[in-house]
C-alpha positions, 0 to 999 in steps of 0.5 A: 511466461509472457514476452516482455517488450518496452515502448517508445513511452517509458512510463509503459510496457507490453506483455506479449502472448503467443496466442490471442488474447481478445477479438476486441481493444481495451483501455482501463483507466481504473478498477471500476471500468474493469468490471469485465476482467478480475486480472485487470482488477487485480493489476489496479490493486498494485499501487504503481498501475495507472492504466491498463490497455488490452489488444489482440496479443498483448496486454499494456500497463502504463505505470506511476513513476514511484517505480522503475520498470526493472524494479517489478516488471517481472513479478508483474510478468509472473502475474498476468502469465499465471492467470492466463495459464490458470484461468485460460482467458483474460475475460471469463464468465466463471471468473468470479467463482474461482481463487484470486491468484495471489501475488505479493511484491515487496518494496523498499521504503525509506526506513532500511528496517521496513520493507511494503509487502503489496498485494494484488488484492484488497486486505483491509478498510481500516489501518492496522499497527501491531507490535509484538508487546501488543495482544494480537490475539485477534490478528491471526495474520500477525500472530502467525507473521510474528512467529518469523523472530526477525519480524518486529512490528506490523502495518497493514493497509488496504492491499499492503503489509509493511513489516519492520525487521530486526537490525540483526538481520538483511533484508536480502536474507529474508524477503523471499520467505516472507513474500510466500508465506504472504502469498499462501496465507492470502491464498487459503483466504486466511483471516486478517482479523477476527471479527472481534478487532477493534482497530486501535486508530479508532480506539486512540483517537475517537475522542478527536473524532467525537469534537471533530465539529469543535476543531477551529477552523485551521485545525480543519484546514490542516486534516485537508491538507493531511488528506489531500497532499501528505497522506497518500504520498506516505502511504507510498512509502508503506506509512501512515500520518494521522492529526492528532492536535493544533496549538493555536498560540503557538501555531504548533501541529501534531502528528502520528507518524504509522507504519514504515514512517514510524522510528524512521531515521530519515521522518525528522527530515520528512518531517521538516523538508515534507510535511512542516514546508507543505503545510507552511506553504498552503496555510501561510502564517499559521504554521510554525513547527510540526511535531511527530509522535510515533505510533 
């Protein structure tokens, strides 16, 4: 294992290597300038990395403040060290050739039922939601996650899986089997999907989709602000929200909450404090309530 050191930033940290890691000085700022390392690569899948910096004996990982060092700085520890003992190098020609080491951290969300399974590679392009009335037969992954009886719902996004629980069961009791079991069904390079899916935000919503060019022009100005302020906030969160329709008479939106936000206690307050305010704020007078409909 690597040393951990803490710096005089306390949004960065240092792992430090006995041994030489590289001649030269690296600094990432995202995947794409990460083409020379697949460990650097596989660090930006992990949503709290906001920059990487590689020298001499250590490497330094600046994060975004969604998490406390002591919250993940182990499991990142545990990462970065067994690469450099599988791989021998932070930068190899035959990288490409070889496994990813896979690593799945969870983390809380604020629904106490639904925990965020990350993971330090990219799972999926679209967003899927299963529940066990669903027909799943085309989502090995869940068929397989849903033979755990605790396990209640599945949302997958890109390089995460939330998982919504039983209430007759911790979560303490149940996260290190579901992190493993995670870990080596993405090592063995399972299927997420068969390549007969067909993803049901797609399928729900193509008729919003088709009379996209008919929204009237503050329906538009509600999915930017969607998009732009309130998506990725709760994608952080392990959820998902989608448009689904404005009343203009009655300045009144509609939203799909997915995932961990989805049955949530606390997405009425969410709901009210986060979304309806911030949509109030941008679009002055032309917002007067947002109504939620779990997906």
């Amino acid at each position: 294992m690597l040393k951990i050191e803490k710096t005089a930033t306390e949004t960065i940290i240092k792992y430090v290597s006995n041994s030489i890691l590289t001649s030269g000085s690296f600094e990432y700022n995202n995947v794409d300038e990460a083409g020379n390392s697949k460990l650097v690569q596989q660090l930006f899948h992990l949503p709290f990395v906001k920059k990487v910096f590689v020298s001499a004996n250590f490497i330094a990982v600046e994060r975004f403040k969604i998490v406390e060092w002591h919250e993940v700085q182990d499991e990142l520890n545990q990462m970065i060290s067994s690469y450099i003992d599988t791989y021998g190098s932070i930068f190899t020609a035959e990288e490409k050739k070889q496994k990813t080491v896979i690593q799945v951290y969870a983390e809380s969300t604020p629904n106490p039922n639904v925990t965020k399974f990350v993971v330090n590679k990219s799972l999926t392009r679209q967003l899927i939601e299963v529940n066990r009335q669903d027909d799943f037969t085309e989502v090995p992954i869940a068929k397989e996650l849903f033979k755990f009886d605790y396990v209640k719902e599945l949302f997958i996004a890109e390089n995460y899986v939330s998982i919504a629980k039983n209430e007759d069961v911790d979560w303490f009791e149940i996260t290190t089997e579901i992190r493993e079991f995670l870990r080596v069904y993405l090592q063995n390079e399972s299927k997420i999907v068969t390549s007969n899916y067909k993803y049901k935000a797609i399928e729900a919503h193509e008729k919003v989709a088709k009379v996209n060019t008919k929204l009237n022009a503050v329906a538009k100005e509600i999915i930017a602000v969607l998009d732009e302020y309130i998506r990725p906030a709760v994608a952080a969160d392990g959820g998902n929200i989608m448009f689904q329709s404005y009343n203009e008479a009655t300045k009144t939106v509609e939203v799909i909450l997915q995932g961990a936000c989805s049955g949530c206690p606390s997405s009425t307050i969410t709901l009210k404090n986060g979304i309806e305010a911030t949509l109030k704020q941008v679009l002055p007078n032309k917002i007067e309530a947002v109504v939620a409909i779990n997906g």
